[in-house]
C-alpha positions as a printed NumPy array, in Angstrom:
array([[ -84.693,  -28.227,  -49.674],
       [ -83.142,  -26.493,  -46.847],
       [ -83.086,  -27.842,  -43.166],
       [ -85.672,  -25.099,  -42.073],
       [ -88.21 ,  -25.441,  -45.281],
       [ -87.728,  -29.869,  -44.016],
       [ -89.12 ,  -28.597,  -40.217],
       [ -91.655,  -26.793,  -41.154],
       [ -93.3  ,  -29.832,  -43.624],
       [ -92.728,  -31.884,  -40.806],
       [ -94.307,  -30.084,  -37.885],
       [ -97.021,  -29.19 ,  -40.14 ],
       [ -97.585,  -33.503,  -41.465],
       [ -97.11 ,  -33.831,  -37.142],
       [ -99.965,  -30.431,  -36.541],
       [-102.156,  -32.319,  -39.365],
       [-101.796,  -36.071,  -37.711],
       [-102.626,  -34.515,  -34.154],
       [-105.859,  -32.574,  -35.365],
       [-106.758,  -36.181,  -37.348],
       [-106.43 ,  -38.626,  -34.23 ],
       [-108.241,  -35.294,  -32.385],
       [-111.042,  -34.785,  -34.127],
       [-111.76 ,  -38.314,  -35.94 ],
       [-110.407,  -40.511,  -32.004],
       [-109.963,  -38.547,  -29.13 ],
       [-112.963,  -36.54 ,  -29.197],
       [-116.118,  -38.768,  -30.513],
       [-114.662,  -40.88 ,  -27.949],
       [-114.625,  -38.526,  -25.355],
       [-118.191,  -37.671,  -26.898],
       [-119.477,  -41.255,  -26.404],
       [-118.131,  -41.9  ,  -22.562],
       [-119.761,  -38.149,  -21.685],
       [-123.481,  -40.127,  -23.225],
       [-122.351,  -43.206,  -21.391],
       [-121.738,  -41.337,  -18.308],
       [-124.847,  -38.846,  -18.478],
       [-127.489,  -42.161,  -19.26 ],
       [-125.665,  -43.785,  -15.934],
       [-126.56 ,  -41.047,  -13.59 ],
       [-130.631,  -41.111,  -14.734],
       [-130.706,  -44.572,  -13.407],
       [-130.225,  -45.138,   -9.64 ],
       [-128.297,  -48.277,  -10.051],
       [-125.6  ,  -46.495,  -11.782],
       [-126.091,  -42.94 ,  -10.46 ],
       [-123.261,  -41.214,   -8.384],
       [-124.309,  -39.842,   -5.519],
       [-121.241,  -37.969,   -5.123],
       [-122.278,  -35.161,   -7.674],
       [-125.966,  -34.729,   -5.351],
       [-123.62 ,  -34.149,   -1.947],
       [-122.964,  -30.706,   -2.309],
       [-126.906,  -29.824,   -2.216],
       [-127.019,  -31.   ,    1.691],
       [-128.779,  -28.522,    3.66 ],
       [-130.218,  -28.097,    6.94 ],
       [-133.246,  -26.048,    5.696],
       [-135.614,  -27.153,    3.033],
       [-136.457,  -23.232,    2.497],
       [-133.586,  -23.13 ,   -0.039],
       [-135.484,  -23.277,   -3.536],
       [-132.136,  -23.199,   -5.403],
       [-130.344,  -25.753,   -3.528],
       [-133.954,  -28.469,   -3.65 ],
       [-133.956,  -27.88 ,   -7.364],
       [-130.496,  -28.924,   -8.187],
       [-130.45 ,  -31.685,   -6.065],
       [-133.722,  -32.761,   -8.015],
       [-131.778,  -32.301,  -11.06 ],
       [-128.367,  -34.615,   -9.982],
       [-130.637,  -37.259,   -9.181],
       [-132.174,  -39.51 ,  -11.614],
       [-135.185,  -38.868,  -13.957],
       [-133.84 ,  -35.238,  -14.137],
       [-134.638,  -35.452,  -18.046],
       [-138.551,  -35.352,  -16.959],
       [-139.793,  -31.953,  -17.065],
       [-140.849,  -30.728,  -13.222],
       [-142.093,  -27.753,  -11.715],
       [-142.033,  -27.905,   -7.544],
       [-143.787,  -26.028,   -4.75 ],
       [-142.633,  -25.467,   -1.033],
       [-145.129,  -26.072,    1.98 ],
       [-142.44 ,  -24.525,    5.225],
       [-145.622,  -24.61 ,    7.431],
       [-145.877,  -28.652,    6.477],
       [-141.907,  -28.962,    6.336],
       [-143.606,  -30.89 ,    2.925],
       [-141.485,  -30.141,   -0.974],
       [-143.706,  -31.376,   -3.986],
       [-142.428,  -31.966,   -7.298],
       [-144.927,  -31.94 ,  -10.038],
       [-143.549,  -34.246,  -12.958],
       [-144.849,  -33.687,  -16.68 ],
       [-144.885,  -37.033,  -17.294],
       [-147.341,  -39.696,  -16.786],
       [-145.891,  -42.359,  -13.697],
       [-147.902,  -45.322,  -15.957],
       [-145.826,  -44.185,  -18.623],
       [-142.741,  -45.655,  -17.193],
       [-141.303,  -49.303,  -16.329],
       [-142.903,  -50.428,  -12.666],
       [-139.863,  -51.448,  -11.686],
       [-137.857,  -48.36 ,  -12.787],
       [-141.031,  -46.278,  -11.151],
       [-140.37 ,  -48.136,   -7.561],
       [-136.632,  -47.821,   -7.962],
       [-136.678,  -44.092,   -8.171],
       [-139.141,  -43.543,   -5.483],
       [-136.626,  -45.334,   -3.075],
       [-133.726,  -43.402,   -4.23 ],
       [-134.892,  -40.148,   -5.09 ],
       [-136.79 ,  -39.725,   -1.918],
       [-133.773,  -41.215,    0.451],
       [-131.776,  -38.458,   -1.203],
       [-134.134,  -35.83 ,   -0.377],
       [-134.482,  -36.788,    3.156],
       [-131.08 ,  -37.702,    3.555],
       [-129.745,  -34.344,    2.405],
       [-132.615,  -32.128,    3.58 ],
       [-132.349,  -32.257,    7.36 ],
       [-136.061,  -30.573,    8.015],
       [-137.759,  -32.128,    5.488],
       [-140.416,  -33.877,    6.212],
       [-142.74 ,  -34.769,    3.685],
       [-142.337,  -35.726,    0.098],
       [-144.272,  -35.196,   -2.631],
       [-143.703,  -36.721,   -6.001],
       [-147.03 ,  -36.113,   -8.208],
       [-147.151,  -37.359,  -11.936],
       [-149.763,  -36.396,  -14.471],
       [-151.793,  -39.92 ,  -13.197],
       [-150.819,  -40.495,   -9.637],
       [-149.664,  -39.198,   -6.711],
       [-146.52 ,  -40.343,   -4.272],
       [-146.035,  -39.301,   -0.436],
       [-143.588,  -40.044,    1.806],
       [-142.751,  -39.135,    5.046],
       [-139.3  ,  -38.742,    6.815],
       [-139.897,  -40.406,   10.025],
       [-141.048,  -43.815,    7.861],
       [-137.888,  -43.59 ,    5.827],
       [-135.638,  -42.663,    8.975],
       [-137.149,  -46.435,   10.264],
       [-137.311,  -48.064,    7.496],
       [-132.974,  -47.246,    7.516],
       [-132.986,  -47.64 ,   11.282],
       [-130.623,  -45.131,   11.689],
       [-129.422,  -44.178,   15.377],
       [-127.51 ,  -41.   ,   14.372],
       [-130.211,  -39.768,   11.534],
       [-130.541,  -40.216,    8.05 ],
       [-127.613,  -37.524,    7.53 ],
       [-124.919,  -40.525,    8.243],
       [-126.002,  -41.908,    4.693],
       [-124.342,  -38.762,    2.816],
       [-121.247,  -40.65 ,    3.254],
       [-120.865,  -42.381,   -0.347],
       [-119.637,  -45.774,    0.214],
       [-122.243,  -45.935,    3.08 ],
       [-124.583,  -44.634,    0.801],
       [-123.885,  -47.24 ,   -2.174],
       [-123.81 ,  -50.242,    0.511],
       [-127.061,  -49.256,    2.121],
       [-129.048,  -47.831,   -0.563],
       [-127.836,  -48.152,   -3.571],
       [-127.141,  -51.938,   -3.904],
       [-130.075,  -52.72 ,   -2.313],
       [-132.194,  -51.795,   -5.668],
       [-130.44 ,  -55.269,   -6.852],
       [-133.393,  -56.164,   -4.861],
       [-136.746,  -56.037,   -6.425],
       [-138.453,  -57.394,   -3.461],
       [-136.407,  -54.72 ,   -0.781],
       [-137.656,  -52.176,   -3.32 ],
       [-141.218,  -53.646,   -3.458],
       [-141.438,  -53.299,    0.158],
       [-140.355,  -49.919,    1.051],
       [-142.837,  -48.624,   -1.792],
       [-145.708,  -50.585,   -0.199],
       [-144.692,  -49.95 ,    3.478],
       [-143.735,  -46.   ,    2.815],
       [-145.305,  -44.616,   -0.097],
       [-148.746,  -43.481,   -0.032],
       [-150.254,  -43.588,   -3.643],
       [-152.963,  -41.896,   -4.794],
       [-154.895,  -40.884,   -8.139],
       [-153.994,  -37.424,   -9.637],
       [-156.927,  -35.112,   -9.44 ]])
């Protein structure tokens, strides 16, 4: 066999090795950590805030900008539809989904976080509104701005390591978490 007919077997046994470890290694792997990754960010312990820190806005009149920060935070996967009040300075989000549905604890957790986001990266919002098939959340921005007793305002969170010291690993907490829904969140029945 000549020298040249020898290089091309081998660079085609090397081309045939590198699509193997590809397609049977690198990617299902790469496949797996991008699952890992995506179930991480739907709970608030885990969830990166980084990725929701683009969406800050003075003005909650941008529809485009409120829905994606609704979807980078968790419980994206729940189907929504939302509605603007700018006379009330109030954003609802209507959740297809029933609140009972889900874990009480996971249920508290994401009221803290979710609505913290909202208020921390919508700097006119001022009312909440997080209604499930069953009940009915509401939260205003002045109890959340003293429930985090922040000087500046509630923009000084949308620093991440602030943000993962003062919210975030407080939800190790169940009873910090129990209080802030009892002291801040109104709850109602769904009509």
């Amino acid at each position: 066999m000549s020298r040249k007919n020898m290089l091309i077997i081998v660079l085609l046994l090397i081309g045939i090795g590198g699509m193997i470890a590809l397609e049977g290694y690198i990617k299902p792997r790469a496949h797996a950590q991008a699952i890992q990754y995506e179930a991480e960010q739907n709970d608030p312990m885990t969830h990166d805030i980084r990725n929701s820190l683009s969406f800050a806005s003075p003005y909650m009149g941008n529809a485009g900008n409120f829905i994606n920060l609704n979807a980078s935070l968790p419980l994206r996967e729940i189907g929504r539809t939302f509605q603007l009040y700018p006379e009330e300075q109030t954003a609802e989000l209507r959740f297809q989904a029933v609140a009972g549905a889900l874990k009480e604890e996971k249920l508290k957790e994401f009221l803290l976080y979710n609505s913290t986001a909202n208020f921390v990266m919508i700097d006119n919002l001022e009312k909440l509104i997080f209604a499930f098939e069953d009940q009915v959340f509401s939260i205003s921005r002045d109890k959340v701005e003293t429930w985090y007793g922040s000087t500046e305002s509630l923009a000084s969170l949308r620093d991440a390591k602030t943000w993962k010291t003062e919210v975030q690993s407080r939800l190790q907490d169940a009873e910090y978490v129990s209080d802030y829904v009892e002291k801040l969140v109104e709850q109602q029945e769904a009509l």
